[in-house]
C-alpha positions in Angstrom: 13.2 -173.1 120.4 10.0 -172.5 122.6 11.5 -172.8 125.6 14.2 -170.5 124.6 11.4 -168.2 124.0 9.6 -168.6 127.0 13.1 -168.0 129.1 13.4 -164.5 127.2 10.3 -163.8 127.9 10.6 -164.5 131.6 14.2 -162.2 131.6 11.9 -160.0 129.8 9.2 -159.5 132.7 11.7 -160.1 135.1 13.9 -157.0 134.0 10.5 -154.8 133.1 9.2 -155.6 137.0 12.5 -154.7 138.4 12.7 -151.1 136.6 8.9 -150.8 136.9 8.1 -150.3 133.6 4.6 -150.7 131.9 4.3 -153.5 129.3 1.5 -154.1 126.8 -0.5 -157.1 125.8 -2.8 -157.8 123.3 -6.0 -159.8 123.8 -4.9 -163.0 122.2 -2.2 -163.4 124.9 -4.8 -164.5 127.0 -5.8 -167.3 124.4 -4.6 -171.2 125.4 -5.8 -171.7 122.0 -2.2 -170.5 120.5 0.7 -172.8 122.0 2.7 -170.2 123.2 -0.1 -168.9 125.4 -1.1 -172.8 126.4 2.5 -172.8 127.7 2.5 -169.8 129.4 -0.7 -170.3 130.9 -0.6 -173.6 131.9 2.5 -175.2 132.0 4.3 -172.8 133.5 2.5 -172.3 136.2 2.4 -175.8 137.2 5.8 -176.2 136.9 6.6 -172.9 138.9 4.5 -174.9 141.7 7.3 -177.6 141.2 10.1 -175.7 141.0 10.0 -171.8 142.0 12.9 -171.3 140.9 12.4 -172.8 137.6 13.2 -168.8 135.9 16.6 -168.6 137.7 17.7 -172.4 136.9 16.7 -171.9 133.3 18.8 -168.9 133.4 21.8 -169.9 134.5 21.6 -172.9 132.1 20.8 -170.4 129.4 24.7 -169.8 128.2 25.4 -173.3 127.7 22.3 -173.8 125.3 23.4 -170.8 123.4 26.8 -172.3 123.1 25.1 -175.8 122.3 22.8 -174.3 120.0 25.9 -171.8 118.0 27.8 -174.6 117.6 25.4 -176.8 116.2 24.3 -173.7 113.7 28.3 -173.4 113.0 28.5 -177.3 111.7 25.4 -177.2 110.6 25.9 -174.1 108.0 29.7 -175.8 107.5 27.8 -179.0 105.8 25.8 -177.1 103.8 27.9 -175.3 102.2 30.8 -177.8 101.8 27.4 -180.9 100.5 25.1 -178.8 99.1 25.2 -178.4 95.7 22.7 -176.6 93.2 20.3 -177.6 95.7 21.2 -181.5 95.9 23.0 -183.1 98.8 23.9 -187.1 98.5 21.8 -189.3 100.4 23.9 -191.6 101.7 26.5 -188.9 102.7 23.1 -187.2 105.3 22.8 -190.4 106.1 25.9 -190.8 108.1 25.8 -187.6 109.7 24.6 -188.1 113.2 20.9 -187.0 113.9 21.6 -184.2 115.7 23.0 -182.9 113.4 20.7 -183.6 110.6 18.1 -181.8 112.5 20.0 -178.5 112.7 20.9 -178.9 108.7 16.9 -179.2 107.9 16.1 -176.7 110.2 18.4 -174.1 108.7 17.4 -175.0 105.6 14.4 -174.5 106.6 15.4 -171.0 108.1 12.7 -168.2 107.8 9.7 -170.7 107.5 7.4 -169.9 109.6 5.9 -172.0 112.0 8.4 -174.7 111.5 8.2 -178.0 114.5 9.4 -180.8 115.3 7.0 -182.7 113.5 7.6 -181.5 110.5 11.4 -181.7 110.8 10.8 -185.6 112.3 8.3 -186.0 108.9 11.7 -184.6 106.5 14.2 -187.0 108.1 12.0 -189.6 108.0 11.7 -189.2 104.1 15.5 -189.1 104.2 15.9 -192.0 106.2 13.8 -194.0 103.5 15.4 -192.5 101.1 13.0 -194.0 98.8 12.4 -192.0 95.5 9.2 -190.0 94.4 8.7 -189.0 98.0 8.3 -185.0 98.9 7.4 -182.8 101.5 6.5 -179.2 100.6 6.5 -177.3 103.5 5.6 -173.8 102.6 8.5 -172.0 100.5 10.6 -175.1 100.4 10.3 -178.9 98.6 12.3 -181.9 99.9 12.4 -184.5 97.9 14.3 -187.8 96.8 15.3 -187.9 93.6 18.4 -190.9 92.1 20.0 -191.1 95.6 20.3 -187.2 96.2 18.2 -185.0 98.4 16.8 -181.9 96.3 15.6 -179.2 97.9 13.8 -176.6 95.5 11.1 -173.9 95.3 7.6 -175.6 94.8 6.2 -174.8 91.1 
């Protein structure tokens, strides 16, 4: 998701440069403290060294991994709504989904979060994969939690 960001943002400047048209910035966007910026800054630029055409590769590869990702949101969503039930989903039934997959279902479910990473997705999947009860994650406006071999997702109290 970042570096889908990052490539927009490059077509961004790109197509801004070419029809020489003024863009504004605010001050933190000189920050490396915020990870978007520490990307931009930093790893970008070294792997521009690498690769100079690292902008244009990305690009053309771009379809694809909007194909990649529309289908995975398609299944996904298709899961959901044929598993999830008044918030429950069986356990063993996620289970036996392949991880890919499992990742895109917690991450829609997830949708609208803010701030939401791979960390935190890797820390819900692994309290799936346990599947051991009492165990929760609250992650802002959404709980996740195993309750008598079904996965409840709910508001927290």
């Amino acid at each position: 998701l970042q570096l889908l960001r990052l490539i927009k943002a490059f077509q961004i400047l790109k197509y801004l440069k070419k029809h020489k048209q003024n863009f504004r910035t605010d001050k933190t966007n000189k920050d490396p403290k915020y990870t978007r910026n520490f990307v931009r800054l930093k790893i970008v630029p070294q792997l521009l060294k690498i690769n100079p055409n690292l902008p244009e590769t990305i690009g053309k590869n771009l379809p694809s991994l909007r194909e990649i990702d529309e289908y995975m949101t398609k299944e996904a969503n298709a899961w959901i709504k044929k598993n999830i039930k008044n918030g429950c989903a069986r356990l063993e039934q996620f289970q036996k989904i392949d991880p890919a997959l499992q990742k895109s279902i917690i991450i829609r479910i997830f949708e609208g979060t803010r701030n939401l990473q791979k960390n935190h997705v890797d820390e819900i999947l692994s309290i799936i994969k346990k599947g051991v009860g009492k165990k929760q994650k609250t992650f802002q406006n959404t709980r996740i939690e195993i309750l008598n071999k079904n996965i409840v997702f709910s508001k927290p109290r």
